[in-house]
DRENVEX-926682 format. One record per residue: residue in three letters; x, y negated, z of N, C-alpha, C in turn. Coordinates in Angstrom, 3 decimals. Atoms other than C-alpha are relative to their C-alpha. Layout:
% residues N
<atom><resn>ALA</resn><n_u>X</n_u><n_v>Y</n_v><n_w>Z</n_w><ca_u>X</ca_u><ca_v>Y</ca_v><ca_w>Z</ca_w><c_u>X</c_u><c_v>Y</c_v><c_w>Z</c_w></atom>
...
***
This chain:
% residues 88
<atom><resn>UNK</resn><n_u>1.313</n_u><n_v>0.048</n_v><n_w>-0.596</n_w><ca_u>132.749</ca_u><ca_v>-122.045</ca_v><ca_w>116.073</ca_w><c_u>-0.797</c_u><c_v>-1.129</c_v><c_w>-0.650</c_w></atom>
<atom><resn>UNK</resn><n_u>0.931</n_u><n_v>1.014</n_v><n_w>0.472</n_w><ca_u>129.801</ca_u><ca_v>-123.856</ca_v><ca_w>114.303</ca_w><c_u>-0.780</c_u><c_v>-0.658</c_v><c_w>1.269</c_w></atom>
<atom><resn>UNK</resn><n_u>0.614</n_u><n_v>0.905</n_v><n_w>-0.811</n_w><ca_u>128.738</ca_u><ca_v>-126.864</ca_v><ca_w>116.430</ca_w><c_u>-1.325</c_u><c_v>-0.086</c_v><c_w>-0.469</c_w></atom>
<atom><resn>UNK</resn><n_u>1.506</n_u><n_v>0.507</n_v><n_w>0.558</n_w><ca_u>125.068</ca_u><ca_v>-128.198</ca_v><ca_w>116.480</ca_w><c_u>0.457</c_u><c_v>-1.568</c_v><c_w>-0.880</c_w></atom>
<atom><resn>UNK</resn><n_u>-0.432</n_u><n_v>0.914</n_v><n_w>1.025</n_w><ca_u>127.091</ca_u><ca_v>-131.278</ca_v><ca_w>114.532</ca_w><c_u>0.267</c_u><c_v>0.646</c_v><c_w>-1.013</c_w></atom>
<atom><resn>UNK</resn><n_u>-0.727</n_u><n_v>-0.599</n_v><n_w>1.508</n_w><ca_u>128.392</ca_u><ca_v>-129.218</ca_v><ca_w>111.682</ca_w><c_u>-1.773</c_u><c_v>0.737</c_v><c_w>-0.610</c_w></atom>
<atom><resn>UNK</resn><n_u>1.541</n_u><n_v>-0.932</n_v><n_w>0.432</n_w><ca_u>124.323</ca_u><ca_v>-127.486</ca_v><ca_w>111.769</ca_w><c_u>-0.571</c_u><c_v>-1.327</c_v><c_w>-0.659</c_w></atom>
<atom><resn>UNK</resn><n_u>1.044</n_u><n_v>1.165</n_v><n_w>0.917</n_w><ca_u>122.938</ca_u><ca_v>-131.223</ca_v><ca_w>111.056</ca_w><c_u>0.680</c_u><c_v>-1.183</c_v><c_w>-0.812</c_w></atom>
<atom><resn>UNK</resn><n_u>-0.125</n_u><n_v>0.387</n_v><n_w>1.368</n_w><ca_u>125.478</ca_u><ca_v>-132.300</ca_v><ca_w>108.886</ca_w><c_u>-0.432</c_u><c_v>0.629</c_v><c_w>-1.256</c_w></atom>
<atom><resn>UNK</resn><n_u>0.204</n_u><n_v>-0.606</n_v><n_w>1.255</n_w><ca_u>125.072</ca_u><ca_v>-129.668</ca_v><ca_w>106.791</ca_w><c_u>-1.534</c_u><c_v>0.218</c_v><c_w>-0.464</c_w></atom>
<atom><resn>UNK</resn><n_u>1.246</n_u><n_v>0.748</n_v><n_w>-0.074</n_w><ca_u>121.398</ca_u><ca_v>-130.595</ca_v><ca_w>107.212</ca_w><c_u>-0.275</c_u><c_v>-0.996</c_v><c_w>-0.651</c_w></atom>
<atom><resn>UNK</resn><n_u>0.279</n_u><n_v>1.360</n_v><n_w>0.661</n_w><ca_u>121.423</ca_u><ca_v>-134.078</ca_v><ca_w>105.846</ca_w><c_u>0.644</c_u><c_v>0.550</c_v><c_w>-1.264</c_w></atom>
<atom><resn>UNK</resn><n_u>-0.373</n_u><n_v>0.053</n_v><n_w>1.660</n_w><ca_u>123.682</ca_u><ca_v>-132.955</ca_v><ca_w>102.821</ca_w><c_u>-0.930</c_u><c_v>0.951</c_v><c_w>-0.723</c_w></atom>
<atom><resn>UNK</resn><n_u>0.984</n_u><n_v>-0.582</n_v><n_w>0.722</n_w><ca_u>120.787</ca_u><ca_v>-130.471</ca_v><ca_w>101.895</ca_w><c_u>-1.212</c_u><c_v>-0.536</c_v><c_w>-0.039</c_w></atom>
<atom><resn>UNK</resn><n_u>1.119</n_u><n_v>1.012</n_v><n_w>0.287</n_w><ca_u>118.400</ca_u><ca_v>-133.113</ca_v><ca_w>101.951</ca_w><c_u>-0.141</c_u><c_v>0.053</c_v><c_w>-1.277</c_w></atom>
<atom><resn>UNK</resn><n_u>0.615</n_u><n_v>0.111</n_v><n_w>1.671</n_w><ca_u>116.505</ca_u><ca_v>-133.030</ca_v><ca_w>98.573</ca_w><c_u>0.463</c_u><c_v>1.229</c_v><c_w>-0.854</c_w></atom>
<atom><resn>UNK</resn><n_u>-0.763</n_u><n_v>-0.873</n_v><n_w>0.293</n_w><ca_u>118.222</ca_u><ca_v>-130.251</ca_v><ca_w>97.829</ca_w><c_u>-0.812</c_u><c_v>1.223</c_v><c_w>-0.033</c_w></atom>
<atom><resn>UNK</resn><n_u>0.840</n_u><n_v>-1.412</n_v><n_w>-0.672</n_w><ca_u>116.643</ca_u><ca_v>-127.085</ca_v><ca_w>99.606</ca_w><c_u>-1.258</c_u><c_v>-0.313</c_v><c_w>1.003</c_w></atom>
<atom><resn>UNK</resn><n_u>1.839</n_u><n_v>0.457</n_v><n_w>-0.870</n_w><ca_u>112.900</ca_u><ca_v>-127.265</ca_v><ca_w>100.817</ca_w><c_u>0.184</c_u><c_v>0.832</c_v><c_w>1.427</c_w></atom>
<atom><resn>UNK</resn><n_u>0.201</n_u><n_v>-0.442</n_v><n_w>-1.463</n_w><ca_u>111.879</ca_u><ca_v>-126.873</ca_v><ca_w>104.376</ca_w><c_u>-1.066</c_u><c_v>1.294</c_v><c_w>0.023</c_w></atom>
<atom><resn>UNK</resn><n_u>0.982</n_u><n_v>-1.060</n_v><n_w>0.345</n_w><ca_u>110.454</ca_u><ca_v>-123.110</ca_v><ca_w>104.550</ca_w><c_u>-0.271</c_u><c_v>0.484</c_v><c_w>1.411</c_w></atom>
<atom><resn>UNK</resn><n_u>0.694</n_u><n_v>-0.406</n_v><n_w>-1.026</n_w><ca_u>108.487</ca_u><ca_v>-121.417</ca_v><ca_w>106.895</ca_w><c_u>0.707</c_u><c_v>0.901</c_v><c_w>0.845</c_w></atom>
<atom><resn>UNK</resn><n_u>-0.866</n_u><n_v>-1.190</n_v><n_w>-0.999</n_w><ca_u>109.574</ca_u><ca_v>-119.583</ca_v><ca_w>110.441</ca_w><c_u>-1.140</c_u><c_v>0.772</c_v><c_w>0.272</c_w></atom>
<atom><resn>UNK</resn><n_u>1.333</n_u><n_v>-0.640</n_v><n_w>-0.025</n_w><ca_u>106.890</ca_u><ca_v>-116.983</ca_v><ca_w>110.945</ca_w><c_u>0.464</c_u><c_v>0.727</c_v><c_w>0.937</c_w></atom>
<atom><resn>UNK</resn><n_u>0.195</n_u><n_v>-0.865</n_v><n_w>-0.726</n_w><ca_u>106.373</ca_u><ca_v>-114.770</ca_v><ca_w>114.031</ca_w><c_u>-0.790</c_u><c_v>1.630</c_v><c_w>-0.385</c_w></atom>
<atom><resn>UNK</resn><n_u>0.122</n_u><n_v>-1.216</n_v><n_w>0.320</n_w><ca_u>106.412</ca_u><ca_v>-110.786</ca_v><ca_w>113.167</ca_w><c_u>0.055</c_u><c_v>0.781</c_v><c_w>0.826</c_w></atom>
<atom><resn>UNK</resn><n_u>0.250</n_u><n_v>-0.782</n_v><n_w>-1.715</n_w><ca_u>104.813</ca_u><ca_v>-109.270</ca_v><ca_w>116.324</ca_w><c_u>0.665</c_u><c_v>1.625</c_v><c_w>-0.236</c_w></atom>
<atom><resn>UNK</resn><n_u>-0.775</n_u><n_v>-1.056</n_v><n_w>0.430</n_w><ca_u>105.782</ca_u><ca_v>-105.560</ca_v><ca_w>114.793</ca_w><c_u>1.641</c_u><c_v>0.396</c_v><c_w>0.211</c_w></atom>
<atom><resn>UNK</resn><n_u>-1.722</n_u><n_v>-0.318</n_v><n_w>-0.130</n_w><ca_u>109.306</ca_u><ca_v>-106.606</ca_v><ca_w>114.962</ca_w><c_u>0.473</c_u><c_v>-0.889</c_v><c_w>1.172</c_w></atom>
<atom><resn>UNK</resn><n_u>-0.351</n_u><n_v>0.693</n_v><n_w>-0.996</n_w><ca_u>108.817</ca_u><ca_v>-108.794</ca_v><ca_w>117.938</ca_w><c_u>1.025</c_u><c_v>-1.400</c_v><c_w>0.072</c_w></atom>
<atom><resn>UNK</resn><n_u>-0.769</n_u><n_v>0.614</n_v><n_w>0.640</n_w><ca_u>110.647</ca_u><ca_v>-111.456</ca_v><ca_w>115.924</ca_w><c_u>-0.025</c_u><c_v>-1.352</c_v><c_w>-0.814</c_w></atom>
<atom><resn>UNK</resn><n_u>0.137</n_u><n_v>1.114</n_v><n_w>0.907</n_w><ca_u>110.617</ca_u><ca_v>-114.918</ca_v><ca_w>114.040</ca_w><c_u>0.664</c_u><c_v>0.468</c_v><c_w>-1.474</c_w></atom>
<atom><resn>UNK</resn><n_u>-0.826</n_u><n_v>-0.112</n_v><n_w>1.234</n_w><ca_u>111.767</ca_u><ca_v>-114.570</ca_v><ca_w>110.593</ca_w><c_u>0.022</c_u><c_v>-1.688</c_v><c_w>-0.939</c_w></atom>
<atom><resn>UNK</resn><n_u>0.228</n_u><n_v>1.124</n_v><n_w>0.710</n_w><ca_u>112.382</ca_u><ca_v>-117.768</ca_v><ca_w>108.378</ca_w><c_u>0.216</c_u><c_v>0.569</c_v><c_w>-1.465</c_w></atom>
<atom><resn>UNK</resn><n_u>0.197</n_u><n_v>-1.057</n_v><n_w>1.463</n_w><ca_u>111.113</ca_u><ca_v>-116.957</ca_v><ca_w>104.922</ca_w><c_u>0.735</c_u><c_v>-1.081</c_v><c_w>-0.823</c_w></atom>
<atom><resn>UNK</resn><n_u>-0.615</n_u><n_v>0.515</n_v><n_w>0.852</n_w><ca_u>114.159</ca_u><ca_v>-118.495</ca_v><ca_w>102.813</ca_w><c_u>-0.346</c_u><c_v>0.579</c_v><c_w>-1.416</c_w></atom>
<atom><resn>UNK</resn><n_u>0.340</n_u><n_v>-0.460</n_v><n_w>0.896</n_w><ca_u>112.565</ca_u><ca_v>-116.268</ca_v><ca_w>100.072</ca_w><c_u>-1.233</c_u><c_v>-1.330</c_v><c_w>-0.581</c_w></atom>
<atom><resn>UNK</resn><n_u>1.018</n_u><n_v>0.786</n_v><n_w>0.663</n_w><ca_u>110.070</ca_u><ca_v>-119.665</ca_v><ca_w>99.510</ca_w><c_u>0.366</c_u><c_v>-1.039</c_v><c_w>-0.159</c_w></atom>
<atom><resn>UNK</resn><n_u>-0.555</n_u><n_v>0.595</n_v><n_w>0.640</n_w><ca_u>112.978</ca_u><ca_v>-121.471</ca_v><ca_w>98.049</ca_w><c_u>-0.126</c_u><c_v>-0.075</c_v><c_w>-0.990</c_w></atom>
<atom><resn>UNK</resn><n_u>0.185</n_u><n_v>0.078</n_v><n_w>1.267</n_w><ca_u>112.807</ca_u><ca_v>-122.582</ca_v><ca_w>94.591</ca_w><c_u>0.163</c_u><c_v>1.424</c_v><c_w>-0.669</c_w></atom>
<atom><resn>UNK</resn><n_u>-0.783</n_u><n_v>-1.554</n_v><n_w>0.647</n_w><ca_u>115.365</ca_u><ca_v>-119.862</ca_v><ca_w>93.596</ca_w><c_u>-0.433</c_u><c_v>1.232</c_v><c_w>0.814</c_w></atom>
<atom><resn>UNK</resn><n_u>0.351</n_u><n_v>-1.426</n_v><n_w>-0.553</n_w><ca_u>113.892</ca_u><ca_v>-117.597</ca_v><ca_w>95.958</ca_w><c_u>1.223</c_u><c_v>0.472</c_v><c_w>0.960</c_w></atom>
<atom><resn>UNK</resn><n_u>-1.099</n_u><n_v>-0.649</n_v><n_w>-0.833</n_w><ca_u>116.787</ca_u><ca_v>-116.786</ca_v><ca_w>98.000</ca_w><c_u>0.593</c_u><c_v>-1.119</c_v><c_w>1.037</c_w></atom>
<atom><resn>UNK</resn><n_u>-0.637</n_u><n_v>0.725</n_v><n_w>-0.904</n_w><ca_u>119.140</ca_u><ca_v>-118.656</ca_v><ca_w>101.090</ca_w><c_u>0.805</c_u><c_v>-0.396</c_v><c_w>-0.648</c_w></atom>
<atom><resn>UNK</resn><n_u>-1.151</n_u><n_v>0.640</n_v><n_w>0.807</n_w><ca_u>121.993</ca_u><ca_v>-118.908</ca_v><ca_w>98.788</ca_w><c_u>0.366</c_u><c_v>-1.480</c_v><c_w>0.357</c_w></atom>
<atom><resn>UNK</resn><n_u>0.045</n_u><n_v>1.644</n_v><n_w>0.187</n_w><ca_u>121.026</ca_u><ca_v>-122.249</ca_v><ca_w>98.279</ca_w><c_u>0.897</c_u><c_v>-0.759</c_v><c_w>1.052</c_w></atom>
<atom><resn>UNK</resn><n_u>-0.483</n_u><n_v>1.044</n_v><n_w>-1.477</n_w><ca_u>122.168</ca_u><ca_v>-123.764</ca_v><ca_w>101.680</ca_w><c_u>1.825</c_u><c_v>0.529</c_v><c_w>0.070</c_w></atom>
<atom><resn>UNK</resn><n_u>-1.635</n_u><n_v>0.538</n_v><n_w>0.235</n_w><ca_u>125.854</ca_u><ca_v>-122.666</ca_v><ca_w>101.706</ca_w><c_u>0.379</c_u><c_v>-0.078</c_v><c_w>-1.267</c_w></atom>
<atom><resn>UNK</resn><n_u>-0.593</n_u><n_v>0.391</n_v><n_w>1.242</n_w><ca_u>126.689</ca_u><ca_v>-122.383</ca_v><ca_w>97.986</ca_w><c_u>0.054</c_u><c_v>-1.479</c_v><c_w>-0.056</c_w></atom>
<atom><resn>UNK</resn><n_u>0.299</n_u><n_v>1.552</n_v><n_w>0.282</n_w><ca_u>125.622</ca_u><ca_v>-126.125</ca_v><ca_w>97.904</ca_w><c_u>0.694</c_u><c_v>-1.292</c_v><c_w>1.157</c_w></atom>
<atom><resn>UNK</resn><n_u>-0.915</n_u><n_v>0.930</n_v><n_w>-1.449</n_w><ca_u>127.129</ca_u><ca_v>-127.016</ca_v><ca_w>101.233</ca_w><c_u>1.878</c_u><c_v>0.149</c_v><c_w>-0.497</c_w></atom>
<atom><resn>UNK</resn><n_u>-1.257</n_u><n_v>-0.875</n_v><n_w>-0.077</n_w><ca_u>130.489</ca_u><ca_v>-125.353</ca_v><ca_w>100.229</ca_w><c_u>0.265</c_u><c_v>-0.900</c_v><c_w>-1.473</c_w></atom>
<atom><resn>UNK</resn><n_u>-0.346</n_u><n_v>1.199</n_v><n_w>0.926</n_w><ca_u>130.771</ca_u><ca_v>-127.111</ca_v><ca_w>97.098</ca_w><c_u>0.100</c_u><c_v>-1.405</c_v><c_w>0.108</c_w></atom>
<atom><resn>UNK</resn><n_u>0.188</n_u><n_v>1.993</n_v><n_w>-0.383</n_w><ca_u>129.590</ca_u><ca_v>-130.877</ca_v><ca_w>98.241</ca_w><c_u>1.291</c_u><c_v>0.059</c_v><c_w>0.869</c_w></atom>
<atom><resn>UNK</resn><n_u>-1.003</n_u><n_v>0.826</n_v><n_w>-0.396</n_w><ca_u>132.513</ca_u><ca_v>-130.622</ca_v><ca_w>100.704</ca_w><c_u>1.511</c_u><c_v>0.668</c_v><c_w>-0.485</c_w></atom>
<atom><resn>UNK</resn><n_u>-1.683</n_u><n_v>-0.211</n_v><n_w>1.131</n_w><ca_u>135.501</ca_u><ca_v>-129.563</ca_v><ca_w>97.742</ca_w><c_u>0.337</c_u><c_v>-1.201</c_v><c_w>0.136</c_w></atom>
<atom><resn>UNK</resn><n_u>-0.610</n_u><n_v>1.269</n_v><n_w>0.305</n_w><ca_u>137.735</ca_u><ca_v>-132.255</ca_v><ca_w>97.311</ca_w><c_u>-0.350</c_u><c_v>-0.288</c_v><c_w>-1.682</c_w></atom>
<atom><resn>UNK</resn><n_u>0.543</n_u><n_v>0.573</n_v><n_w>1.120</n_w><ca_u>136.476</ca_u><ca_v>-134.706</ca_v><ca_w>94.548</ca_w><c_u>0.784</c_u><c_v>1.304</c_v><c_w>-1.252</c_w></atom>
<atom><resn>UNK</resn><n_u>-1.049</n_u><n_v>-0.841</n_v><n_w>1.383</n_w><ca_u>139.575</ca_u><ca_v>-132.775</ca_v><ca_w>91.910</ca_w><c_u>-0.331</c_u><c_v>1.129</c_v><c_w>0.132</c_w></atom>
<atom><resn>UNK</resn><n_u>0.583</n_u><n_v>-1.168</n_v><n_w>0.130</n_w><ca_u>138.385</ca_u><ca_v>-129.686</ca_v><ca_w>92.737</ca_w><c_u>-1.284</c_u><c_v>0.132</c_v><c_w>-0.890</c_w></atom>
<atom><resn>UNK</resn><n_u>1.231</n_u><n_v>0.077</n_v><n_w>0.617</n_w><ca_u>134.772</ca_u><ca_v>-130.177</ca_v><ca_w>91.888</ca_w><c_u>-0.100</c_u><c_v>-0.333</c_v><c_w>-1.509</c_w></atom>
<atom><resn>UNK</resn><n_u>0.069</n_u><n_v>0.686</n_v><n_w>1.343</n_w><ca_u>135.778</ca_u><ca_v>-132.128</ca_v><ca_w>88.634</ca_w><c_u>0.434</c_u><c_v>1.404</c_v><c_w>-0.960</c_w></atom>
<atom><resn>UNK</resn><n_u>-0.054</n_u><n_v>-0.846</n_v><n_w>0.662</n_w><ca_u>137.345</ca_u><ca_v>-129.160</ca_v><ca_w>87.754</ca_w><c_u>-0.992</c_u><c_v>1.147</c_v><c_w>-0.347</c_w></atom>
<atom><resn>UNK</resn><n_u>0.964</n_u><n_v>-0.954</n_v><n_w>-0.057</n_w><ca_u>134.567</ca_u><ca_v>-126.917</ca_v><ca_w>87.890</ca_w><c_u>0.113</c_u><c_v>0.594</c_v><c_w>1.152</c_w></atom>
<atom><resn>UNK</resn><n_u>0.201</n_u><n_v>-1.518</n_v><n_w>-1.386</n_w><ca_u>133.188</ca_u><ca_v>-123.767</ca_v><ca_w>90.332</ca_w><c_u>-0.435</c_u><c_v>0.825</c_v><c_w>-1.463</c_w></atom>
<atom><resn>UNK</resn><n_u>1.123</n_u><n_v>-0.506</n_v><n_w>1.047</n_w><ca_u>132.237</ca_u><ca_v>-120.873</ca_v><ca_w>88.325</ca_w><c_u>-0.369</c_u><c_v>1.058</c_v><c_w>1.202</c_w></atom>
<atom><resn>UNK</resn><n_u>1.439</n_u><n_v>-0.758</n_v><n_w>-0.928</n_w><ca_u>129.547</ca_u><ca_v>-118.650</ca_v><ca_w>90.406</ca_w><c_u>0.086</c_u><c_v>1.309</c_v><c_w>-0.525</c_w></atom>
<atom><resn>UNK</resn><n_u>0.301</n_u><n_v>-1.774</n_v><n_w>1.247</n_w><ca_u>128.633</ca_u><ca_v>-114.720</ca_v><ca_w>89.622</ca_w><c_u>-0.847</c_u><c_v>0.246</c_v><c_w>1.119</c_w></atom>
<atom><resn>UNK</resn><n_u>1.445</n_u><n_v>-0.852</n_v><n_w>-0.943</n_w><ca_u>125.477</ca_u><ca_v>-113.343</ca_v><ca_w>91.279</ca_w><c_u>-0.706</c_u><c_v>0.619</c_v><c_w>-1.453</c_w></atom>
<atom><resn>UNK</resn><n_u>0.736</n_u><n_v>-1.156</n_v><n_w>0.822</n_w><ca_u>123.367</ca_u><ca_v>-110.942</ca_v><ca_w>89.465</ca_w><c_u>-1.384</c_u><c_v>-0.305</c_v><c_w>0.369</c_w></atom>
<atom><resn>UNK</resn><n_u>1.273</n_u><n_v>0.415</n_v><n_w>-0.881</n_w><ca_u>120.164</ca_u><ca_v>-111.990</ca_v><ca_w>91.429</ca_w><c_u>-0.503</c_u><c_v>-1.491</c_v><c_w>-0.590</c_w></atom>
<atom><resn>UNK</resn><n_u>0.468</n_u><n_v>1.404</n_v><n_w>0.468</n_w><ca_u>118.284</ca_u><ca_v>-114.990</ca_v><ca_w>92.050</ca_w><c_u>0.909</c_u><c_v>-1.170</c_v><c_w>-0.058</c_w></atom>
<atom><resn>UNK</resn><n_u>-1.244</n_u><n_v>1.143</n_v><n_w>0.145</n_w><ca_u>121.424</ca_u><ca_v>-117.253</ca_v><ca_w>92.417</ca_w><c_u>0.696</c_u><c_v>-0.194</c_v><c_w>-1.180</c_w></atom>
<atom><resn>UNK</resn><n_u>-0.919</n_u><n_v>0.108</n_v><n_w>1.559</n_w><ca_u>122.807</ca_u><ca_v>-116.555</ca_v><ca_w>88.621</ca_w><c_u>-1.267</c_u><c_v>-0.663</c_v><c_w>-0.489</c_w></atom>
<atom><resn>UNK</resn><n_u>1.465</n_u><n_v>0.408</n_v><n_w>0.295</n_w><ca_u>118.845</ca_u><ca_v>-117.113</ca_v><ca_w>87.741</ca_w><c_u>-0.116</c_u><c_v>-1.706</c_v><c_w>-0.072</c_w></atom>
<atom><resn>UNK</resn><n_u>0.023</n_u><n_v>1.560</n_v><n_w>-0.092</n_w><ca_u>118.511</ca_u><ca_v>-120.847</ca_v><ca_w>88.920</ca_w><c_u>1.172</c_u><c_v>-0.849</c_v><c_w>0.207</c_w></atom>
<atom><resn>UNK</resn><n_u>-0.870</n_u><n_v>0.779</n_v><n_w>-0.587</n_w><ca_u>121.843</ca_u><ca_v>-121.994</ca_v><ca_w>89.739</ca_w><c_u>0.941</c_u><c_v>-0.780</c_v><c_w>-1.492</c_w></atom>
<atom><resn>UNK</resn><n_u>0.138</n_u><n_v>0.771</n_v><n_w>-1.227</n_w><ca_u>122.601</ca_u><ca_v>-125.056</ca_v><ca_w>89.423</ca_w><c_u>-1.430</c_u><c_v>-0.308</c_v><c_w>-0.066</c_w></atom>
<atom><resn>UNK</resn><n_u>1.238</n_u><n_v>0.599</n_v><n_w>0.177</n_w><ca_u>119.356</ca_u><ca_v>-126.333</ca_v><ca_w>91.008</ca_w><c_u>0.542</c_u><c_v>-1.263</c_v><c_w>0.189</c_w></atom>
<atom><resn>UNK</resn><n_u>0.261</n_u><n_v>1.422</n_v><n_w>0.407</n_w><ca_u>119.964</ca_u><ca_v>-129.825</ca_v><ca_w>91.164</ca_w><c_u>0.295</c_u><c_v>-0.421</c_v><c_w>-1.241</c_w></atom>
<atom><resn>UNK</resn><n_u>0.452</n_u><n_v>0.504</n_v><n_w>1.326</n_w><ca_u>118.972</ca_u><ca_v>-131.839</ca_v><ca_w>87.673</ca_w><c_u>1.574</c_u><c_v>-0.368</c_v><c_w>-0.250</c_w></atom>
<atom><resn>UNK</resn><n_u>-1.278</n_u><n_v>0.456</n_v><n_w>1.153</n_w><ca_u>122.627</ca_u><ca_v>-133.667</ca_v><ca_w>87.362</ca_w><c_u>1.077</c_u><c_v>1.355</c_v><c_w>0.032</c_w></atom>
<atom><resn>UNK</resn><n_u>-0.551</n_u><n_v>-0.739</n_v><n_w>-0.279</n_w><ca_u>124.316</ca_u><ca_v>-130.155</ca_v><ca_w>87.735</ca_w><c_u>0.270</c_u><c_v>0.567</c_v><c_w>-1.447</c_w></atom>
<atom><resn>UNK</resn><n_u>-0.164</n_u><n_v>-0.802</n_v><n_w>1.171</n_w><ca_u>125.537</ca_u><ca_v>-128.427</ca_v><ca_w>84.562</ca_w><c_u>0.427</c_u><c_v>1.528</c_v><c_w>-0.179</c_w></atom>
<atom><resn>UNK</resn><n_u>-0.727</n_u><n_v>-1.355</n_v><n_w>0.036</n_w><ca_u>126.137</ca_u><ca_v>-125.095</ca_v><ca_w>83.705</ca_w><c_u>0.726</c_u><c_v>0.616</c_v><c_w>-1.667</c_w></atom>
<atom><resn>UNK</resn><n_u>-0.395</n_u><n_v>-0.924</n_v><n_w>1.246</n_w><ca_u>128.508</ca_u><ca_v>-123.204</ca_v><ca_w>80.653</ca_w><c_u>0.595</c_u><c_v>0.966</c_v><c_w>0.118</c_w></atom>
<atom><resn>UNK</resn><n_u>0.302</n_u><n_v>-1.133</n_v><n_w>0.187</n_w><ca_u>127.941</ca_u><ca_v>-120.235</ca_v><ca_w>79.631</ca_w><c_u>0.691</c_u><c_v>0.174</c_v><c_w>-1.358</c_w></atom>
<atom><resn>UNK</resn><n_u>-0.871</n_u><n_v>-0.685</n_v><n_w>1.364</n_w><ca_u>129.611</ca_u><ca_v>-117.886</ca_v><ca_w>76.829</ca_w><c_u>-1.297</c_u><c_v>0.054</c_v><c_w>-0.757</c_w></atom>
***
């Protein structure tokens, strides 16, 4: 069960990370929607791929992640600047 502690840790570690996007009310669907589509990369991805990595153990991480999306997540990823990516 995800606590409201595990919601605003994983909150602070996406600090600077993933922008704060809009919740919009969609009377049609009687509904809020939060438009994660007005992320950099365009997609939610962002928030667990990035959560899910920051808490690998250090030796893990050193070793690499390698990723596969076809979408907007192969597109921009990594977004943060000290992040590297290799490619064939």
């Amino acid at each position: 069960m995800v606590s409201p502690a595990d919601i605003q840790e994983a909150a602070a570690g996406l600090r600077g990370i993933a922008t704060r996007t809009s919740l919009r009310y969609v009377e049609a669907l009687g509904a809020h929607l939060k438009l994660e589509n007005e992320q950099p990369m365009g997609a939610f991805k962002i928030r667990g791929a990035y959560n899910a990595i920051r808490k690998l153990p250090d030796a893990a991480r050193k070793r690499g992640v390698i990723t596969f999306s076809s979408g907007n997540t192969a597109r921009r990823w990594p977004t943060p600047p000290s992040s590297s990516v290799c490619a064939p």
